[in-house]
C-alpha positions in Angstrom: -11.3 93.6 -32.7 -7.8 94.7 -32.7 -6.9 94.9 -29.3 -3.6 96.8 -29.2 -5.0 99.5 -31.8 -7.8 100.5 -29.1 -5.2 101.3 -26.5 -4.1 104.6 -25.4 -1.8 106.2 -27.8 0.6 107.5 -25.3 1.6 103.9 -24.0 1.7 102.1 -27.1 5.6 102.0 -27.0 5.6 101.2 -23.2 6.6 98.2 -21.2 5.2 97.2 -18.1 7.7 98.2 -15.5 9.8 94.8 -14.5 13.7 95.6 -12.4 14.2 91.9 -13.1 14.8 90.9 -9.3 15.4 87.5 -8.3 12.5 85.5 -7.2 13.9 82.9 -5.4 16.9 84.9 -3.0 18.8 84.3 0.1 19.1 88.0 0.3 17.2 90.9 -1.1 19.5 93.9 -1.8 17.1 94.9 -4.8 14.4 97.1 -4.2 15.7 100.0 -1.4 13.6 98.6 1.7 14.6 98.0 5.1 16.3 95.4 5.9 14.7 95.5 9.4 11.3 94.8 10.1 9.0 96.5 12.1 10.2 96.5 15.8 8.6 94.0 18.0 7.3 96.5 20.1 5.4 98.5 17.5 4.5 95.2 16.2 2.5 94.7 19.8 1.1 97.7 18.8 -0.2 97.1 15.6 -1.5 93.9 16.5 -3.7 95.3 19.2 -5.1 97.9 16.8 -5.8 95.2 14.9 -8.4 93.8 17.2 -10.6 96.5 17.2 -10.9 96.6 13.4 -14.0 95.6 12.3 -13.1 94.2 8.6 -16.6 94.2 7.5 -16.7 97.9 6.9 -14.9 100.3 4.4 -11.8 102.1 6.4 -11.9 105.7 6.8 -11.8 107.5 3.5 -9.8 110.7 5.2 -7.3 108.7 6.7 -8.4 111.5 9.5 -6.2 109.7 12.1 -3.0 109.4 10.1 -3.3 112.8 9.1 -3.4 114.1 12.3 -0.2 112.5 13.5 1.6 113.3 9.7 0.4 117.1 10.5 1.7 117.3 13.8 4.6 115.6 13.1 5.5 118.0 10.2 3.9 121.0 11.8 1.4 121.7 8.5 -2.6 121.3 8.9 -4.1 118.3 8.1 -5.9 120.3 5.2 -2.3 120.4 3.6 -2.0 116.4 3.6 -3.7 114.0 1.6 -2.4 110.2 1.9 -1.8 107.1 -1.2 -1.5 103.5 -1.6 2.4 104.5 -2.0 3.9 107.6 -3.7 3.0 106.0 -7.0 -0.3 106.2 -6.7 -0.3 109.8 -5.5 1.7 110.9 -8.7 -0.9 109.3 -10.5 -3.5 111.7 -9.0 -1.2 115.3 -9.6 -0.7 114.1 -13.5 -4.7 113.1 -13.6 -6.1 116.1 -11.3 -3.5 119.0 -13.3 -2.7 117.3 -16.7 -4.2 117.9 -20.1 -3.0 116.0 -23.0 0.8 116.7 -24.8 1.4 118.7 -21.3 5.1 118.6 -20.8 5.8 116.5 -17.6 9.8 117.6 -16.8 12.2 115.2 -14.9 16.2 114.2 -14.9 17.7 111.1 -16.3 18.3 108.6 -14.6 16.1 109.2 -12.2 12.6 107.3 -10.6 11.1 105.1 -13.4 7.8 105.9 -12.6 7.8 109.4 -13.3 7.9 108.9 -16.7 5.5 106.1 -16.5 2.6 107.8 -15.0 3.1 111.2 -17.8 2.4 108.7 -20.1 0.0 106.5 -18.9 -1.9 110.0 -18.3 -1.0 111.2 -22.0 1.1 114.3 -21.2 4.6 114.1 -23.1 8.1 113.8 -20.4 11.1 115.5 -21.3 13.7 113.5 -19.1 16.7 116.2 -18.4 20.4 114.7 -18.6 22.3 115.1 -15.1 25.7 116.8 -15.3 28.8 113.8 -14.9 28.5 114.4 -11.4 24.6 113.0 -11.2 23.8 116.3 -10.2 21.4 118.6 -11.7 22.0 120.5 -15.1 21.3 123.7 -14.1 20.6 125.5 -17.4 19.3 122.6 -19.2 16.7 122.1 -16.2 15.8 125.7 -16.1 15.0 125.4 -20.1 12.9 122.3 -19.5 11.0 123.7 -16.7 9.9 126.9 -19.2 6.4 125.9 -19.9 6.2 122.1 -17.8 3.3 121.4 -16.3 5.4 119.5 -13.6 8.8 118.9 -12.8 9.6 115.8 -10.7 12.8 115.9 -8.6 13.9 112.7 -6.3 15.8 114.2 -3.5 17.4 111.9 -2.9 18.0 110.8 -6.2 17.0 107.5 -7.2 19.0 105.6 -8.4 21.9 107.9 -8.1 21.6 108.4 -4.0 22.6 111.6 -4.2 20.9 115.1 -3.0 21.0 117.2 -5.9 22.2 120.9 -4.9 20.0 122.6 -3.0 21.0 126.4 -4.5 19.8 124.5 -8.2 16.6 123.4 -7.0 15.8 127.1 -5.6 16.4 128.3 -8.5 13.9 126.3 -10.6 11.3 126.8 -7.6 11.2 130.1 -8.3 11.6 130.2 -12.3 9.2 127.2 -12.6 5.7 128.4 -14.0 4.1 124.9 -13.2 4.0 122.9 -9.7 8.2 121.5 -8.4 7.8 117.9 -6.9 10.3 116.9 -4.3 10.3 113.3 -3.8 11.3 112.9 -0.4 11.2 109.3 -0.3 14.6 109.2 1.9 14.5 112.1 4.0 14.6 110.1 7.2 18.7 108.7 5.9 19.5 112.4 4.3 18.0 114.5 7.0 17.4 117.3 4.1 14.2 118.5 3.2 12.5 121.7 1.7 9.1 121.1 3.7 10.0 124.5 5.6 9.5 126.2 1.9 6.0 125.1 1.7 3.7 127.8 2.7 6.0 130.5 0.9 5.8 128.1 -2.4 2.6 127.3 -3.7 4.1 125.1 -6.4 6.1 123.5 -4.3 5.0 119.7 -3.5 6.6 117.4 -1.2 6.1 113.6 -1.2 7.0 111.1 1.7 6.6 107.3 2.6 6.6 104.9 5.0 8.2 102.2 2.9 11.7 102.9 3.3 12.7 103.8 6.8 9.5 102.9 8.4 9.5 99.2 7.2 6.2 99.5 5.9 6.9 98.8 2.0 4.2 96.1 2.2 1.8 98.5 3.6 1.8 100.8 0.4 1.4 104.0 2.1 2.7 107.2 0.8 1.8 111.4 1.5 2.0 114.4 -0.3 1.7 118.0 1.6 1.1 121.0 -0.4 -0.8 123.7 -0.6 -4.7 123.0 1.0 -6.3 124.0 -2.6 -3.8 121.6 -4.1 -5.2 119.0 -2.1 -8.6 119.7 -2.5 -8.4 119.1 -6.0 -6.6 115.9 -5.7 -9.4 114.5 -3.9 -11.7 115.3 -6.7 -10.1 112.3 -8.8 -8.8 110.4 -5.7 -10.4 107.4 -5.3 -12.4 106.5 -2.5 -11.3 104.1 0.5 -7.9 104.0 -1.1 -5.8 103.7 1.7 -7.1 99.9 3.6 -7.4 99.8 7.6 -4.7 97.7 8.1 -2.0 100.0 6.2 -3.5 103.1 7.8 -3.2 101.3 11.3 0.1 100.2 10.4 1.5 103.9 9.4 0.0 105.7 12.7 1.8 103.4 14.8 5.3 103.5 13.2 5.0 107.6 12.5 5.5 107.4 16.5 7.6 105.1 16.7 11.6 106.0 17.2 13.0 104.8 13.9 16.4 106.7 14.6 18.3 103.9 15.9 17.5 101.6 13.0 18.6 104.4 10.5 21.6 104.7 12.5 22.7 101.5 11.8 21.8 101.7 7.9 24.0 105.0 7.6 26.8 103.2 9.4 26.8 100.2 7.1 26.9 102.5 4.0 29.6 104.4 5.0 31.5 100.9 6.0 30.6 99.8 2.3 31.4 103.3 0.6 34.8 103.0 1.9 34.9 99.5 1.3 34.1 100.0 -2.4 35.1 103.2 -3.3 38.7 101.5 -3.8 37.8 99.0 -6.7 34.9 100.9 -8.3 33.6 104.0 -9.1 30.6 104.9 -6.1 28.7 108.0 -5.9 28.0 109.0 -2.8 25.3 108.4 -1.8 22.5 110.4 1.0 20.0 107.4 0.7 19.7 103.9 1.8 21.7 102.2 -1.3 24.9 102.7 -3.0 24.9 102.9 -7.1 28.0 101.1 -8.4 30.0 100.7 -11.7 31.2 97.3 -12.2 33.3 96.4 -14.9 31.0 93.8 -16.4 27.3 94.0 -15.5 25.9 90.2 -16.9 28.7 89.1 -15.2 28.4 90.7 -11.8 24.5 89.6 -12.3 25.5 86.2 -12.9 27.2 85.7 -9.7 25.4 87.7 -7.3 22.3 85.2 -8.5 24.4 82.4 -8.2 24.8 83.3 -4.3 21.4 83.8 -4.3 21.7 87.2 -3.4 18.8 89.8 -5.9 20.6 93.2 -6.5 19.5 95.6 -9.1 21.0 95.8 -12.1 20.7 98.5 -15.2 21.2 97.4 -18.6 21.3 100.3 -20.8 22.0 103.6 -21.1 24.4 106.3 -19.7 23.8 103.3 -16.4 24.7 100.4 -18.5 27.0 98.6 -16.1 25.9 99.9 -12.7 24.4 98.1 -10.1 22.0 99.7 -7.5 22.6 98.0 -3.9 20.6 98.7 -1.3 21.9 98.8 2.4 20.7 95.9 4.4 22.0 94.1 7.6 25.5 93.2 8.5 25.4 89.6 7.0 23.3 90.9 3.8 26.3 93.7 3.0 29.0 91.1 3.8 27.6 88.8 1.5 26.9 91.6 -1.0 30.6 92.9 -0.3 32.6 89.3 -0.8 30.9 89.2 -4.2 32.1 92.8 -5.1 35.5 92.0 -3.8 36.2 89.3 -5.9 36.3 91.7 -9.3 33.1 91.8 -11.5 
């Protein structure tokens, strides 16, 4: 039996996804979570959820609980809201509930990883888009690639870029696209910019959210979409059951009402204090996230040293980001750390 002849065609020139982070680390700048946990209030909280769980039975397959508090929250029905073990997993669902095979799956480069992964993981054929030299969208180009795309995925904020792409661009291909727009709201809590109000005059339109960024909940793995209710109907078809565990769900409807504005605060002040910082010795882009992307003049080298103060950034390799590292805002004495090495010239 030849093993690697029996897998899917689509992924035979795929690698499993690895960033390369540093497993052993004094700080972790890698991976764009929060560098505060959960606060010990809401921990309390949690805790005492906890003790009514019994862990013996399956957890509620609706996530009815969580959806109400998402759907008030965002004023849509709970009909219009189904939740995931993370965004990644609810991606997964749109490509396996709405794709065919050699359907064209449309996104930018650089942009989320994953989006290309799951097209081909679910055999439809991505047609990554080139952003213009300001990481912003290529308007014409991304109006061509959305003529006849299933899907067109759009981080916004960008990752790994940070920025918000232009809002008129994005309008545009809203209303030109003849397949479903996905806007990847993984950061709206630090940008404060959303298209959610477009929803319900959109029916292509698709927004994405999580709780593993601002919310401090990255080890929870909980991510929602809202969209249109027969959108979400058919997702539940191929979603599987009991995805979301008890402890995650209990976990997310405590920390949806939970005031995370003072935390983010703090994050969007330390970026600014590094922008500035930076923006001297390297080129920055501006970033509407929780992380800065930065060109350093050597990347192994910059690599080198940041592991040797034990501190795990990310770092890109190849392509039009050969040479940039992506550095996620943390606390105080994380950015410091982050910052001396930066200051020194790599």
């Amino acid at each position: 039996m030849n093993i690697r002849e029996m897998q899917r065609s689509s992924i035979k020139g795929l690698k499993a996804y690895d960033p390369e982070l540093l497993a052993n680390y004094r700080y972790k700048v890698d991976a764009n979570e929060n560098g505060y946990d959960v606060p010990p209030l809401a921990r309390k909280k949690i805790l005492k959820e906890m003790k009514k769980v019994f862990f013996n039975r399956y957890p509620d397959p609706g996530a009815v609980k969580l959806k109400g508090i998402l759907a008030k929250k965002n004023s849509v029905s709970p009909g219009s809201i189904v939740i995931g073990n993370g965004s990644d997993e609810l991606i997964h669902y749109l490509l396996q509930a709405f794709t065919d095979p050699g359907d064209i799956i449309a996104a930018p480069a650089p942009s989320f990883d994953m989006y290309s992964i799951l097209a081909l993981a679910n055999g439809a054929t991505p047609v990554m888009v080139p952003l213009d030299d300001n990481f912003d969208l290529d308007e014409a180009a991304t109006l061509k690639a959305v003529n006849g795309a299933k899907f067109i995925f759009l981080a916004y904020p960008n990752n790994p870029t940070g920025n918000c792409f232009s809002r008129g661009k994005i309008l545009k291909i809203i209303k030109a696209a003849q397949g479903f727009v996905v806007l990847d709201e993984a950061y709206f809590e630090f940008s404060g910019k959303t298209f959610l109000p477009l929803l319900k005059k959109h029916k292509n339109l698709i927004i994405l959210r999580t709780f593993s960024k601002a919310f401090s909940l990255a080890s929870m793995r909980v991510g929602y979409m809202m969209a249109d209710p027969e959108v979400i109907s058919i997702i539940n078809k191929v979603r599987l059951p009991y995805n979301v565990n008890v402890v995650s769900q209990a976990c997310a409807a405590v920390m949806a009402q939970t005031a995370i504005a003072p935390v983010v605060k703090k994050i969007l002040t330390e970026r600014e204090k590094l922008y500035s910082a930076l923006k001297k010795d390297y080129p920055v882009v501006k970033s509407d996230a929780n992380f800065l992307l930065i060109k350093v003049n050597d990347g192994n080298y910059a690599k080198k040293m940041f592991e040797k103060s034990g501190i795990s950034i990310r770092m890109f390799k190849d392509g039009r980001l050969k040479d940039f590292l992506r550095l996620t805002i943390g606390t105080p004495d994380e950015n410091r750390a982050a910052l001396a090495i930066l200051k020194r010239g790599v």
